[in-house]
C-alpha positions in Angstrom: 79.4 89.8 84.4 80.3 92.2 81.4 78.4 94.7 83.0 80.7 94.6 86.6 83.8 94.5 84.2 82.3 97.8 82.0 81.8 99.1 85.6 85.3 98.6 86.7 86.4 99.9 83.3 85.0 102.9 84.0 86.2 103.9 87.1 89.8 103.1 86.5 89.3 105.3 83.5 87.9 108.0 85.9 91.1 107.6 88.5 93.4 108.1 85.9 92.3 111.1 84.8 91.8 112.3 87.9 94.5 111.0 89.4 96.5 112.5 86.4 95.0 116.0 86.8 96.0 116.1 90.4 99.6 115.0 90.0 100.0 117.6 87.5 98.6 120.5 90.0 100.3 119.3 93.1 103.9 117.9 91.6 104.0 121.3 89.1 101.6 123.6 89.0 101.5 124.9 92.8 105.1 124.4 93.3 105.7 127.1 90.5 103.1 129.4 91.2 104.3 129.4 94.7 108.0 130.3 93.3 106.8 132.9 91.3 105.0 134.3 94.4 107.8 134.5 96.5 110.0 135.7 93.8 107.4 138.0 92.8 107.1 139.3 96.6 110.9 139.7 96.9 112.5 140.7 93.6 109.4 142.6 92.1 106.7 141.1 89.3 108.9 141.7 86.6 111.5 139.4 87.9 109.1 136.6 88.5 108.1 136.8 84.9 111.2 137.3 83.3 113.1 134.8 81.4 116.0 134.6 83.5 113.3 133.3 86.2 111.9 131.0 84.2 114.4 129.5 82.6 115.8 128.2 85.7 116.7 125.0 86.4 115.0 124.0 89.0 111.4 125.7 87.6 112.8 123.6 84.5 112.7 120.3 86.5 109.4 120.8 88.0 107.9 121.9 83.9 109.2 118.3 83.2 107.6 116.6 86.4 104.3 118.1 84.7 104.4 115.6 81.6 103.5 112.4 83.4 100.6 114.3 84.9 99.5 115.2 81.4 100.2 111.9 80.0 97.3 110.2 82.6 95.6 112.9 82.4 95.3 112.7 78.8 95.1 108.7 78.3 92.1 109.0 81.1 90.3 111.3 79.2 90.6 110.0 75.8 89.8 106.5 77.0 87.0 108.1 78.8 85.5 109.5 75.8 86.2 106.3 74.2 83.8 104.6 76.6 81.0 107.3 76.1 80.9 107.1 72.5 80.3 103.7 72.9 77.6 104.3 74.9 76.2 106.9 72.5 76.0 104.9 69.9 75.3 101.5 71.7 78.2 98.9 70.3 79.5 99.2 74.6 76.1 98.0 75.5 75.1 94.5 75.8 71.0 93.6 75.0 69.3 92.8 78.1 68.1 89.6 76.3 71.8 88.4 75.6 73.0 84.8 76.7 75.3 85.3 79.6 78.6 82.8 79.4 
């Protein structure tokens, strides 16, 4: 039984950090790269770069939409390696020979 639960453990961990990782590329990452494209194609490289760009409020919004992305991202991970250590160095496992409850 603590086996399943470990299991279950362990890919909720994994969804979070992936699920993390993706919010953070498709709710800020793409959106401003596509920006900067399109400002980039119309107004020159220079403008796209520049700090009048990208202190903008809207590319200010989307920098903030990023932090909940990073925030899974980063509690899936560290949980993650959490788990492995335990593995490593064998206080996660339970002895084959153990009485089950």
């Amino acid at each position: 039984m603590k086996n399943v639960r470990r299991l279950w453990m362990l890919v909720v961990v994994c969804s979070l950090a992936v699920l993390g990782l993706l919010r953070m590329a498709l709710l800020s990452l793409l959106p401003l790269g596509l920006m900067q494209t399109v400002a980039s194609v119309n107004h020159g490289l220079w403008y796209a770069r520049s700090e009048q760009f990208l202190d903008s409020g809207l590319m200010d919004t989307f920098k903030w939409l990023r932090v909940v992305g990073d925030t899974l991202f980063a509690i899936g991970t560290i949980t993650l390696s959490w788990f492995v250590l335990g593995l490593k160095t064998g206080w996660s496992l339970v002895p084959e020979d153990a009485p089950t409850k």
